[in-house]
PQR file with spaces between the fields and no chain letter, atoms N, CA, C, O and H, PARSE charges and radii, in Angstrom:
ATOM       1  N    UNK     1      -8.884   -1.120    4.097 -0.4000 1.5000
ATOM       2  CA   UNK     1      -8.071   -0.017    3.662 -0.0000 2.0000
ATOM       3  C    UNK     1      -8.666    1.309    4.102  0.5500 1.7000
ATOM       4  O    UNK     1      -8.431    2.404    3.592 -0.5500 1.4000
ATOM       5  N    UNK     2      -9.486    1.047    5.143 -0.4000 1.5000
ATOM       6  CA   UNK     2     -10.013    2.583    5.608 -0.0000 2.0000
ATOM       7  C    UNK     2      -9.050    3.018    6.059  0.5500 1.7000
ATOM       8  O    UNK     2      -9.055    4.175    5.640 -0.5500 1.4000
ATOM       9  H    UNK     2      -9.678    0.157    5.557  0.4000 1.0000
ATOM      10  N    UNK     3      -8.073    2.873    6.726 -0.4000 1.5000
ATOM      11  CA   UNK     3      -7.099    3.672    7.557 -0.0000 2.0000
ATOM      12  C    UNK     3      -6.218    4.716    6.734  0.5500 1.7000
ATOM      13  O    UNK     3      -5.933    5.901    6.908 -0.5500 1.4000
ATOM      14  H    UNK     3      -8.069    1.932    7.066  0.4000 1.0000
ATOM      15  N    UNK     4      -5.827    3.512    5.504 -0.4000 1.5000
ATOM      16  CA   UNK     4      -5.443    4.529    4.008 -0.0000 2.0000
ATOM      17  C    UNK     4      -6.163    5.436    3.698  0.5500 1.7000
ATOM      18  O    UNK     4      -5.772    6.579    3.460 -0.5500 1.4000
ATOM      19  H    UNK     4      -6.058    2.549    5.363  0.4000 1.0000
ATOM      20  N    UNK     5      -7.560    4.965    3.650 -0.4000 1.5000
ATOM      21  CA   UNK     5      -8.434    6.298    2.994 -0.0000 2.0000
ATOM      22  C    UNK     5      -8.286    7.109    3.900  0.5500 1.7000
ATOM      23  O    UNK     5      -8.007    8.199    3.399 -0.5500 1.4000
ATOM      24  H    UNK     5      -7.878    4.037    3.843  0.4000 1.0000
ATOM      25  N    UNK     6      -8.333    7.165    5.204 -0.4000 1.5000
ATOM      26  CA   UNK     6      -8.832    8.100    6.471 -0.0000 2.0000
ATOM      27  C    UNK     6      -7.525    8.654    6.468  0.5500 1.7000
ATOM      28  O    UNK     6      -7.648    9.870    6.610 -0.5500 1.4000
ATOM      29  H    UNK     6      -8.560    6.280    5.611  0.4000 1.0000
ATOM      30  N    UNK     7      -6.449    8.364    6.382 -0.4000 1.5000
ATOM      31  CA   UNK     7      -5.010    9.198    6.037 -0.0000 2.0000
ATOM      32  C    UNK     7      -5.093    9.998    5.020  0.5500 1.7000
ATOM      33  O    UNK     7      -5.119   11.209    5.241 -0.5500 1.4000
ATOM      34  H    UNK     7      -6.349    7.376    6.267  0.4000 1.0000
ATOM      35  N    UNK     8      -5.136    9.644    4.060 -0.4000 1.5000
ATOM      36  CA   UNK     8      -4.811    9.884    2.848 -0.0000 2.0000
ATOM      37  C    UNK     8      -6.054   11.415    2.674  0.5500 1.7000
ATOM      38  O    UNK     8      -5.721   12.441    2.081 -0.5500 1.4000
ATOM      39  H    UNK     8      -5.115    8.661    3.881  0.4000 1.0000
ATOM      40  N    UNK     9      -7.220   11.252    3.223 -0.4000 1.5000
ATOM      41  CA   UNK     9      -8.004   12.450    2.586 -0.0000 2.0000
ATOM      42  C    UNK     9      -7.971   13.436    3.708  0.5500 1.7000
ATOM      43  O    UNK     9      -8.805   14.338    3.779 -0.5500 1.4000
ATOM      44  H    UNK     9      -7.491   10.419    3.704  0.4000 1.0000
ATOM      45  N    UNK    10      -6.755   13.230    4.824 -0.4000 1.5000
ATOM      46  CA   UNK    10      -6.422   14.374    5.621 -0.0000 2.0000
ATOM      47  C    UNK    10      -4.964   15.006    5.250  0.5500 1.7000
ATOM      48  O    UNK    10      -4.322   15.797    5.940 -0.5500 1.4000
ATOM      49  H    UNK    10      -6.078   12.497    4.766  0.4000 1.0000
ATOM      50  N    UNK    11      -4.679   14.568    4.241 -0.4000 1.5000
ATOM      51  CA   UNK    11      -2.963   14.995    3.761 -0.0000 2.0000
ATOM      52  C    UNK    11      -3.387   15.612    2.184  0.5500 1.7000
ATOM      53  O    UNK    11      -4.251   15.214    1.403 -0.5500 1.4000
ATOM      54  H    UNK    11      -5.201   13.925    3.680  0.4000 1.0000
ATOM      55  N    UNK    12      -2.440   16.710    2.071 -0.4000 1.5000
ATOM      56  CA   UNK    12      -2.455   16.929    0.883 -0.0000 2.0000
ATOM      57  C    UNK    12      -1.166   17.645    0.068  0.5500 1.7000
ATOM      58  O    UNK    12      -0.505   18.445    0.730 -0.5500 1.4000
ATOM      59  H    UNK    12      -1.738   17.034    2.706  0.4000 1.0000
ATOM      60  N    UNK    13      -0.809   17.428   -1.190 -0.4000 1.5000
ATOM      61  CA   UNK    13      -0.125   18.163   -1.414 -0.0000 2.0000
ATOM      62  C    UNK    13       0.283   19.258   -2.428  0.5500 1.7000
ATOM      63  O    UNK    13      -0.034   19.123   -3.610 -0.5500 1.4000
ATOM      64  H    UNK    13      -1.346   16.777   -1.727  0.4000 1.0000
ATOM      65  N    UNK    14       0.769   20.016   -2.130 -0.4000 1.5000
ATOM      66  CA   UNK    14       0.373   21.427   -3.148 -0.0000 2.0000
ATOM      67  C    UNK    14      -0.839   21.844   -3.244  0.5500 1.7000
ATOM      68  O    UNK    14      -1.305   22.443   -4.213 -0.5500 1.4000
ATOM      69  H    UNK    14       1.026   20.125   -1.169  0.4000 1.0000
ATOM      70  N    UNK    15      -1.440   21.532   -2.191 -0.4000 1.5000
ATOM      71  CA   UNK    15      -3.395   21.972   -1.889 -0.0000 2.0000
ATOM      72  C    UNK    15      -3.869   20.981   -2.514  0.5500 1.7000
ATOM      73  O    UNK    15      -5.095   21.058   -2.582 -0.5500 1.4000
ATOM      74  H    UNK    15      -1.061   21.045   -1.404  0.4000 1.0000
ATOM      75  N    UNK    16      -3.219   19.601   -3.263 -0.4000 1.5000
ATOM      76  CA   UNK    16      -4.239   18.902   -3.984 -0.0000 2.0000
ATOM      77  C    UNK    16      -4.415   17.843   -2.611  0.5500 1.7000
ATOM      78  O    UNK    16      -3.524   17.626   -1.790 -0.5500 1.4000
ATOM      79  H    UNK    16      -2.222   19.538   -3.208  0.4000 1.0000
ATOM      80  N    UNK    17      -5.564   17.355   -2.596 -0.4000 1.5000
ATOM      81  CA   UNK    17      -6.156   16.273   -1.896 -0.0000 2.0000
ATOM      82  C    UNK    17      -5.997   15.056   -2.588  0.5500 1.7000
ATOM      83  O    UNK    17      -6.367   14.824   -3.739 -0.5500 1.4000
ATOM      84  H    UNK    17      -6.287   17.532   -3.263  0.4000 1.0000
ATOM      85  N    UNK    18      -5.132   13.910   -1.417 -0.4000 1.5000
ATOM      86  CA   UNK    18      -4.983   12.498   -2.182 -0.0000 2.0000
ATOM      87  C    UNK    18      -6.082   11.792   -1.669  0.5500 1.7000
ATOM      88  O    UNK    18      -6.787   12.217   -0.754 -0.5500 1.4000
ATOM      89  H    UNK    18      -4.831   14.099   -0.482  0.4000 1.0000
ATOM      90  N    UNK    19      -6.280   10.431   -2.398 -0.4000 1.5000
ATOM      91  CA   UNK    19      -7.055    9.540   -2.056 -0.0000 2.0000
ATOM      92  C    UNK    19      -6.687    7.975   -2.010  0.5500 1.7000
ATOM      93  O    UNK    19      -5.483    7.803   -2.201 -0.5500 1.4000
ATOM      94  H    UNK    19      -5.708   10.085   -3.141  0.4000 1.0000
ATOM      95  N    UNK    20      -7.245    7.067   -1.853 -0.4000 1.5000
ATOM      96  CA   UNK    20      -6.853    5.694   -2.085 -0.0000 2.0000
ATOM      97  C    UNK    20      -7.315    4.855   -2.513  0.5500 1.7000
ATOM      98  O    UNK    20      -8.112    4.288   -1.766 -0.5500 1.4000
ATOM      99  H    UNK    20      -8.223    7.207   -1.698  0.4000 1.0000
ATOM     100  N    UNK    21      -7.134    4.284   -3.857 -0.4000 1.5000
ATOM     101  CA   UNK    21      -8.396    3.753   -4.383 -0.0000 2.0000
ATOM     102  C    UNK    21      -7.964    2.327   -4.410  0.5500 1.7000
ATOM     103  O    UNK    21      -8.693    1.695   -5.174 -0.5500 1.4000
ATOM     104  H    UNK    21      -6.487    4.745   -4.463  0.4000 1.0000
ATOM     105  N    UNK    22      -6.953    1.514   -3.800 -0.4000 1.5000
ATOM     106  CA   UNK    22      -7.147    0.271   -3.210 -0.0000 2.0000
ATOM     107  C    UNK    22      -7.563   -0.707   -2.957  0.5500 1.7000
ATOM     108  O    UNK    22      -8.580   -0.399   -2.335 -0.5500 1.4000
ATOM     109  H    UNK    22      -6.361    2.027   -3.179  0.4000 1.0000
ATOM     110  N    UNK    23      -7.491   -2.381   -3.005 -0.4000 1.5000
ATOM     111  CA   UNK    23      -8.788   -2.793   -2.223 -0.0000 2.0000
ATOM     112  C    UNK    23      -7.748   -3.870   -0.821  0.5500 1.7000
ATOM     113  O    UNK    23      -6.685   -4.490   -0.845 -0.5500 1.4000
ATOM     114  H    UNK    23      -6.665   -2.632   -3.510  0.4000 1.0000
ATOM     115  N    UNK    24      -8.776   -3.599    0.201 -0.4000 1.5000
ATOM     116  CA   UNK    24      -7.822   -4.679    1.403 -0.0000 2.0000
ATOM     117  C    UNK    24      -7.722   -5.751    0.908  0.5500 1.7000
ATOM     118  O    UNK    24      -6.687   -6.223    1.379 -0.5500 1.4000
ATOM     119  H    UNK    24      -9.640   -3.094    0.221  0.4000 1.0000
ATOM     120  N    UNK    25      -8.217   -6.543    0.146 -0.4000 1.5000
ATOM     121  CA   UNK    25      -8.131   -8.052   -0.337 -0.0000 2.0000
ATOM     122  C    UNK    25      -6.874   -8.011   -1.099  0.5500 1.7000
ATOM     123  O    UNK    25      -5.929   -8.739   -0.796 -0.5500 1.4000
ATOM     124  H    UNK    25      -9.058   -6.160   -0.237  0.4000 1.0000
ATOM     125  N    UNK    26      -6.837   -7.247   -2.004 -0.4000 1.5000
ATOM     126  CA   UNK    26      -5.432   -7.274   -2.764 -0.0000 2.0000
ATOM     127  C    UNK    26      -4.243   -6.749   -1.786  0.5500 1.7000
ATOM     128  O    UNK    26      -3.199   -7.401   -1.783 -0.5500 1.4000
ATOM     129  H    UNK    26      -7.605   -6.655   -2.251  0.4000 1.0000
ATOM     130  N    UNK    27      -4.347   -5.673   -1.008 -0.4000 1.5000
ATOM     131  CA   UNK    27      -3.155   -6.080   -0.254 -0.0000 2.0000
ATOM     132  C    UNK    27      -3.018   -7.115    0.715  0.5500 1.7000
ATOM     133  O    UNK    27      -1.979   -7.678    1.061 -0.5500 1.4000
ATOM     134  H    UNK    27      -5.196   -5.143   -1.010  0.4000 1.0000
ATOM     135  N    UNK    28      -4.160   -7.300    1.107 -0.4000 1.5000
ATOM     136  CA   UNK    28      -3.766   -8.828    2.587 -0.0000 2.0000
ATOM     137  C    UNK    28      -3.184  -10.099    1.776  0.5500 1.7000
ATOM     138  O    UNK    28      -2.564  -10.949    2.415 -0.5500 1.4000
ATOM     139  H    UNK    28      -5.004   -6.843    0.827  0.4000 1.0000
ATOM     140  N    UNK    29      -3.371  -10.253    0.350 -0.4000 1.5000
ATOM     141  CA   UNK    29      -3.246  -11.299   -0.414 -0.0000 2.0000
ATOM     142  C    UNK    29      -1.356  -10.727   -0.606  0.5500 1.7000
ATOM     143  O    UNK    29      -0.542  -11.648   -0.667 -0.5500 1.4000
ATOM     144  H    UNK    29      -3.874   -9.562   -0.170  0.4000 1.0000
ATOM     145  N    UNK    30      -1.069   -9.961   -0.647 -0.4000 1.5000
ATOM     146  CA   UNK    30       0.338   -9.056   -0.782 -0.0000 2.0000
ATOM     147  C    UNK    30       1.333   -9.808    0.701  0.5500 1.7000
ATOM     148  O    UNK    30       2.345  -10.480    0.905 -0.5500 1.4000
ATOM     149  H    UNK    30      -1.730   -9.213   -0.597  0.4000 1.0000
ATOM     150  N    UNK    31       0.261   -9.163    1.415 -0.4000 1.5000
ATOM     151  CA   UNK    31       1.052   -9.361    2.709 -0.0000 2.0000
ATOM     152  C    UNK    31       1.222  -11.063    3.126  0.5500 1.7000
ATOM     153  O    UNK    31       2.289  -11.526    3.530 -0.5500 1.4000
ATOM     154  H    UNK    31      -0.561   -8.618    1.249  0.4000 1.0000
ATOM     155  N    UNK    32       0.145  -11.760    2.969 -0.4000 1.5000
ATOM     156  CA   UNK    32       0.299  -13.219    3.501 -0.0000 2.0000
ATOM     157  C    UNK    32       2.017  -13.668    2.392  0.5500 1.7000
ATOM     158  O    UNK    32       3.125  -14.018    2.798 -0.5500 1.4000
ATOM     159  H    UNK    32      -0.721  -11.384    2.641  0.4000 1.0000
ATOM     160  N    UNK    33       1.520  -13.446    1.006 -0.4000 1.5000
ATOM     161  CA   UNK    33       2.908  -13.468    0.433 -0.0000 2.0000
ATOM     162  C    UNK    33       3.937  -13.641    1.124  0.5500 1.7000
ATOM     163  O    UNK    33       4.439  -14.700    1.500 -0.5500 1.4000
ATOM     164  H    UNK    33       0.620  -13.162    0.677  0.4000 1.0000
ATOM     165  N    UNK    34       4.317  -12.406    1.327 -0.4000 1.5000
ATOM     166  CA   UNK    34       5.674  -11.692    2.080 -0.0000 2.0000
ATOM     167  C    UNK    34       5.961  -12.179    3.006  0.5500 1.7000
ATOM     168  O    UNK    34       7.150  -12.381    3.258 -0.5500 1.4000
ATOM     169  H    UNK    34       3.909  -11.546    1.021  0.4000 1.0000
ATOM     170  N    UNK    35       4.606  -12.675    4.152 -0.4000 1.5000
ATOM     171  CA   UNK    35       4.991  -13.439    5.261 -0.0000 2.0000
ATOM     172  C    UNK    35       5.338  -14.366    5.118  0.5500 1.7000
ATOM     173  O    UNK    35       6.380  -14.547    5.747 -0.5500 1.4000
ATOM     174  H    UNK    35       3.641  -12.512    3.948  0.4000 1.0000
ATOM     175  N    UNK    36       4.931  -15.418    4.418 -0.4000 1.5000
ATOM     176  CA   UNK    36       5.123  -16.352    3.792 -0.0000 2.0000
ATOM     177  C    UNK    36       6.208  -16.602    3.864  0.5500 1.7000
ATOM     178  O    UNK    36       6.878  -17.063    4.788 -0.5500 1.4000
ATOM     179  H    UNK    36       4.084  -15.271    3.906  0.4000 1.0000
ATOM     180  N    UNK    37       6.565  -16.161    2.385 -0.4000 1.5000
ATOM     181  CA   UNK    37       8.317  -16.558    1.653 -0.0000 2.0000
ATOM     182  C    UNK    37       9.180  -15.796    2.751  0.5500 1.7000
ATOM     183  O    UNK    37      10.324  -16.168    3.013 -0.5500 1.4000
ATOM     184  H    UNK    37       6.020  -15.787    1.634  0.4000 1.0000
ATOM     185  N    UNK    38       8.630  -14.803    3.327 -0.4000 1.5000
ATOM     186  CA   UNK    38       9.838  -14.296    4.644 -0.0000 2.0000
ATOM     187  C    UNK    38      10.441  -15.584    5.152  0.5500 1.7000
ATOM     188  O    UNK    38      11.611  -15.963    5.088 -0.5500 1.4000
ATOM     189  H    UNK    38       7.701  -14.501    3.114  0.4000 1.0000
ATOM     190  N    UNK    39       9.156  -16.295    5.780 -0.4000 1.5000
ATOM     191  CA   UNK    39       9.254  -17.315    6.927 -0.0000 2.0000
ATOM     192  C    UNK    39      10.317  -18.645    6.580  0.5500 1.7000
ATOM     193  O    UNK    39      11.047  -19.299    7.325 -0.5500 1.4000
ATOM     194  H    UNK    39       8.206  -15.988    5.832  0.4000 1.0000
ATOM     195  N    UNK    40      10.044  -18.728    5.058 -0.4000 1.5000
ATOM     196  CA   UNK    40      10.271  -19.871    4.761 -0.0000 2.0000
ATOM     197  C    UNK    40      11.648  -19.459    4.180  0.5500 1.7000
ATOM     198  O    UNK    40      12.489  -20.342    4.014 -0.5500 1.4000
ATOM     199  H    UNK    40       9.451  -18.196    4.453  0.4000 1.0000
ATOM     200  N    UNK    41      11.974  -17.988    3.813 -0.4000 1.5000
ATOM     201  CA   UNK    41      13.824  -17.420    3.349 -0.0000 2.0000
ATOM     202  C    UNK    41      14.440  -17.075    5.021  0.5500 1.7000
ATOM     203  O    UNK    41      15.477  -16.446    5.226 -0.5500 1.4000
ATOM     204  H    UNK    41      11.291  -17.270    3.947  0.4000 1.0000
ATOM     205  N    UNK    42      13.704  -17.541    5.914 -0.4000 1.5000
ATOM     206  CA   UNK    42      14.412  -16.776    6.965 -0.0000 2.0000
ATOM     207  C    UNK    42      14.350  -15.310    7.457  0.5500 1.7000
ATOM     208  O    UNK    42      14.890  -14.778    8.427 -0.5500 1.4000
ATOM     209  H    UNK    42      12.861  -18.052    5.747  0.4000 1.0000
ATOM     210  N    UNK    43      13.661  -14.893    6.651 -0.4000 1.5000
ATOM     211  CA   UNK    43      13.452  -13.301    7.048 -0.0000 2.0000
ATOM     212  C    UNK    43      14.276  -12.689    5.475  0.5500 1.7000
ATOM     213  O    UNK    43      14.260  -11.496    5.174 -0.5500 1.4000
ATOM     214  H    UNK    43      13.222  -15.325    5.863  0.4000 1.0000
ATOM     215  N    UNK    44      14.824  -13.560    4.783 -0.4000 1.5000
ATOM     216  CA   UNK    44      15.146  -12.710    3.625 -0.0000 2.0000
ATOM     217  C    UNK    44      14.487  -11.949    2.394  0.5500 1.7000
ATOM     218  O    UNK    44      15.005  -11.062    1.715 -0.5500 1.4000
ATOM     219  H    UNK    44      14.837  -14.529    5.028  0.4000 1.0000
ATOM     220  N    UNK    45      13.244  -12.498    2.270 -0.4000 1.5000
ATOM     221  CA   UNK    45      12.937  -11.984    1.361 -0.0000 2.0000
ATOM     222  C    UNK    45      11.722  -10.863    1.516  0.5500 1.7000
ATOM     223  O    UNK    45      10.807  -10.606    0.734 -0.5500 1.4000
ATOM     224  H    UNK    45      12.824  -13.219    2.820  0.4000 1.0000
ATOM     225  N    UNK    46      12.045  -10.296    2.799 -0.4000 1.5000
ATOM     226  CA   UNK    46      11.537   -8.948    3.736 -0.0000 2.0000
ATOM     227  C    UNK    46      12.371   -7.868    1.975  0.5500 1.7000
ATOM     228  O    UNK    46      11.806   -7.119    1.179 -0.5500 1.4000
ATOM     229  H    UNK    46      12.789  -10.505    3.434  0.4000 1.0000
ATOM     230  N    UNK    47      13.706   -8.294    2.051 -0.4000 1.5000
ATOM     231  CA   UNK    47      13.882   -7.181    1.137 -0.0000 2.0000
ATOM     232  C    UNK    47      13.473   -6.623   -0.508  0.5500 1.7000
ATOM     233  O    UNK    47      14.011   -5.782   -1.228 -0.5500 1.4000
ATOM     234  H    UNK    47      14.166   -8.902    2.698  0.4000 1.0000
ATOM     235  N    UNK    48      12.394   -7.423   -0.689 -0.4000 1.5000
ATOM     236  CA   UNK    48      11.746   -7.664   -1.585 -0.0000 2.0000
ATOM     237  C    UNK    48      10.486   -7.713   -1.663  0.5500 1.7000
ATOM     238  O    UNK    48       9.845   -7.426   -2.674 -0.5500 1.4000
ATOM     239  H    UNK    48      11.956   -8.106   -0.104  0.4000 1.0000
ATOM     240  N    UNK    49      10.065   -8.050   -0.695 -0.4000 1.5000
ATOM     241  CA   UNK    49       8.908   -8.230   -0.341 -0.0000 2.0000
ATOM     242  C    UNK    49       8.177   -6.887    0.347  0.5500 1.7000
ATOM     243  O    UNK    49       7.093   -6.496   -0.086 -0.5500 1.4000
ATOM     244  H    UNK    49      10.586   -8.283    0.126  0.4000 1.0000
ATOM     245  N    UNK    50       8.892   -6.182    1.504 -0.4000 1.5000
ATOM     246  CA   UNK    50       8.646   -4.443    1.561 -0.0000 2.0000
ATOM     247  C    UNK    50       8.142   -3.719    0.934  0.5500 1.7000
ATOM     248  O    UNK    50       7.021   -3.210    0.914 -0.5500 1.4000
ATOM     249  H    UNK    50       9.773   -6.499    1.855  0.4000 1.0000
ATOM     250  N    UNK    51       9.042   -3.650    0.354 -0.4000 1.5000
ATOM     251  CA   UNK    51       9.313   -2.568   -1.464 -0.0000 2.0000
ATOM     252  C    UNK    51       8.253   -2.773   -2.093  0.5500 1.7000
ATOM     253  O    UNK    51       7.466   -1.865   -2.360 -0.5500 1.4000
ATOM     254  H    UNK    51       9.952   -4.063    0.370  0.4000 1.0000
ATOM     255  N    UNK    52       8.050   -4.199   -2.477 -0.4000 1.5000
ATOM     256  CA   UNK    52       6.587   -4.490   -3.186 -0.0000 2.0000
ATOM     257  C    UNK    52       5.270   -3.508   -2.344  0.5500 1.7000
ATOM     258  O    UNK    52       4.526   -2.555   -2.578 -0.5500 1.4000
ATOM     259  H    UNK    52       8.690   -4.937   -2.260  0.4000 1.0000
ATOM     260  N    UNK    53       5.524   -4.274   -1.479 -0.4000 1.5000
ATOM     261  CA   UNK    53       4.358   -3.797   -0.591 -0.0000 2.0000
ATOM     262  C    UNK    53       3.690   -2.287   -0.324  0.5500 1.7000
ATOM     263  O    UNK    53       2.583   -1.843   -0.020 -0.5500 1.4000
ATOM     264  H    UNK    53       6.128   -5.048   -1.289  0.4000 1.0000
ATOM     265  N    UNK    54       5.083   -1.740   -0.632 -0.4000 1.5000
ATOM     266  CA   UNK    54       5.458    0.326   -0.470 -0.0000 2.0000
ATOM     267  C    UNK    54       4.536    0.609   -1.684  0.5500 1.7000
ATOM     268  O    UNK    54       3.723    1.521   -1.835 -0.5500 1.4000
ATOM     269  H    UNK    54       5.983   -2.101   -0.879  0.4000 1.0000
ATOM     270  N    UNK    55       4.874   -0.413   -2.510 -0.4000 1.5000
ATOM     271  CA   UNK    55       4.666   -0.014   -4.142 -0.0000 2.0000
ATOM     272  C    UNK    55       3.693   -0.173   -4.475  0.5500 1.7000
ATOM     273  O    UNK    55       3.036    0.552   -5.222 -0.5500 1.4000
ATOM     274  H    UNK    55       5.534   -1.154   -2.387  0.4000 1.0000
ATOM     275  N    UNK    56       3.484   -0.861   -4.137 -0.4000 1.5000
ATOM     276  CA   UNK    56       1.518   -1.289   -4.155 -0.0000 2.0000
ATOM     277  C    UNK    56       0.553    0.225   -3.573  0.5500 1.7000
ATOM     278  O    UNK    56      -0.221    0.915   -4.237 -0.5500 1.4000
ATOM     279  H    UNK    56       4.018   -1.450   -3.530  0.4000 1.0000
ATOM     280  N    UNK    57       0.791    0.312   -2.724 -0.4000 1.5000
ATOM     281  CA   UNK    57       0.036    0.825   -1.748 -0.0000 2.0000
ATOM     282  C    UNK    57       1.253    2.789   -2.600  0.5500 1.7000
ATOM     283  O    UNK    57       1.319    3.624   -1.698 -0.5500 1.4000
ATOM     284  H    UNK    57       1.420   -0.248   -2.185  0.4000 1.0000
ATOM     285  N    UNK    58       1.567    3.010   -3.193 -0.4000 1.5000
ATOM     286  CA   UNK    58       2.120    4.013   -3.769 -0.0000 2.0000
ATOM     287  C    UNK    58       0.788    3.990   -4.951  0.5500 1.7000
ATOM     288  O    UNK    58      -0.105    4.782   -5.250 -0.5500 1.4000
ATOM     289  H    UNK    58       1.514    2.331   -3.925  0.4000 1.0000
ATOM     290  N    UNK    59       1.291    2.365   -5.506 -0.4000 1.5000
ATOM     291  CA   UNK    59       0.588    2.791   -6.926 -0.0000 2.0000
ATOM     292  C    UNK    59      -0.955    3.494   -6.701  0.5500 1.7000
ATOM     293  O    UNK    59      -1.356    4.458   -7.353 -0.5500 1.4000
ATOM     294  H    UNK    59       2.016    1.721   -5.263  0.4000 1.0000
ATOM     295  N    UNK    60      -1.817    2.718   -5.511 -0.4000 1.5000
ATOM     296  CA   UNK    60      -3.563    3.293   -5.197 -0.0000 2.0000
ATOM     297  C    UNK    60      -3.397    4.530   -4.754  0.5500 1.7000
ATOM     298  O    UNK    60      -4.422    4.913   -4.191 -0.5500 1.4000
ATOM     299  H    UNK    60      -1.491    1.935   -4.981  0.4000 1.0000
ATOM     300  N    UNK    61      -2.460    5.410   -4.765 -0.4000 1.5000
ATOM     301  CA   UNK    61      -2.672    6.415   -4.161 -0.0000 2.0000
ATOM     302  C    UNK    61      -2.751    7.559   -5.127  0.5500 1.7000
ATOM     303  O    UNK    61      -1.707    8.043   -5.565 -0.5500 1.4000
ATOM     304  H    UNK    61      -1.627    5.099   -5.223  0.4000 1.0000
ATOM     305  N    UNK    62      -4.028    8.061   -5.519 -0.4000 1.5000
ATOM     306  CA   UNK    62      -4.140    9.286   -6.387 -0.0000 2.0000
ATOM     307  C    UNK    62      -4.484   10.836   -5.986  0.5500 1.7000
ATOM     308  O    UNK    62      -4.889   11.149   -4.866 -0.5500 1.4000
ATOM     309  H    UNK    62      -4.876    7.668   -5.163  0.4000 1.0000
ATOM     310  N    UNK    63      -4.320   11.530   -6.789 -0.4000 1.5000
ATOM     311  CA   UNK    63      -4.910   13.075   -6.722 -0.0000 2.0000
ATOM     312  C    UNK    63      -6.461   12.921   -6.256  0.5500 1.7000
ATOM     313  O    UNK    63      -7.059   11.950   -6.719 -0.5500 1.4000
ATOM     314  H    UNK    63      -3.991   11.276   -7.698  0.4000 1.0000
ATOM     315  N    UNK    64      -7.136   13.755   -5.418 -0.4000 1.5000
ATOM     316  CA   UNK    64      -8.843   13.347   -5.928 -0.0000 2.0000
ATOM     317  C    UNK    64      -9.375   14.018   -6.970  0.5500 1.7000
ATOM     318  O    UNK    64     -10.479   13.649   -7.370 -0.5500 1.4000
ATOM     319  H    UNK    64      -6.650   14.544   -5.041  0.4000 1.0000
ATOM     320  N    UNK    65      -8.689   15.162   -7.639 -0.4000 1.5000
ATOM     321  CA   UNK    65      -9.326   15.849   -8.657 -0.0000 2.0000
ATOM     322  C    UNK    65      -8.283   15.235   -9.843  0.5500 1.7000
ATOM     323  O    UNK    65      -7.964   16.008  -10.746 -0.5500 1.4000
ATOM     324  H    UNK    65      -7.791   15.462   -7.314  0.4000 1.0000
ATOM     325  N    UNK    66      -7.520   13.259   -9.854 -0.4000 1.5000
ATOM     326  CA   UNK    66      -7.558   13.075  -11.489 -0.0000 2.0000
ATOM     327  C    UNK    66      -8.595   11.841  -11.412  0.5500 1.7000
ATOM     328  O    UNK    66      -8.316   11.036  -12.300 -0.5500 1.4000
ATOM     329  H    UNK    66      -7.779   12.631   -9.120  0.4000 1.0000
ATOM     330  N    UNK    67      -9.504   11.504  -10.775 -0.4000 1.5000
ATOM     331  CA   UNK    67     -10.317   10.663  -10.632 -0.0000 2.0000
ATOM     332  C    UNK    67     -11.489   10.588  -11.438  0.5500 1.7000
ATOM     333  O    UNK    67     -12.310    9.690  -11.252 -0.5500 1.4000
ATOM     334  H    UNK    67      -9.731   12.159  -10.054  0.4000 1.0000
């Protein structure tokens, strides 16, 4: 999840600085998921499986000054 962090502490908003407090294991464990049940719905359950994925990676994303 460095790439998150390395994004994330060059963006900011309203002058506040975000961060990512994340771990890659919990999302790669996200993603094999998704690939997964994609493969095996045909590509359907991409629409469900996305979103999760957005959401995840929404939820680790904080202020650095509410840390």
């Amino acid at each position: 999840m460095r790439l998150n962090q390395h994004l994330l502490r060059n963006e900011s908003i309203n002058g506040r600085r975000l961060t990512f407090t994340g771990s890659g294991g919990a999302l790669f464990g996200l993603f094999i998921v998704t690939v997964l049940l994609s493969i095996i719905t045909a590509g359907i359950y991409l629409f469900w499986g996305m979103p999760k994925i957005i959401g995840w990676i929404v939820e680790n994303t904080e202020f650095m000054d509410e840390e």
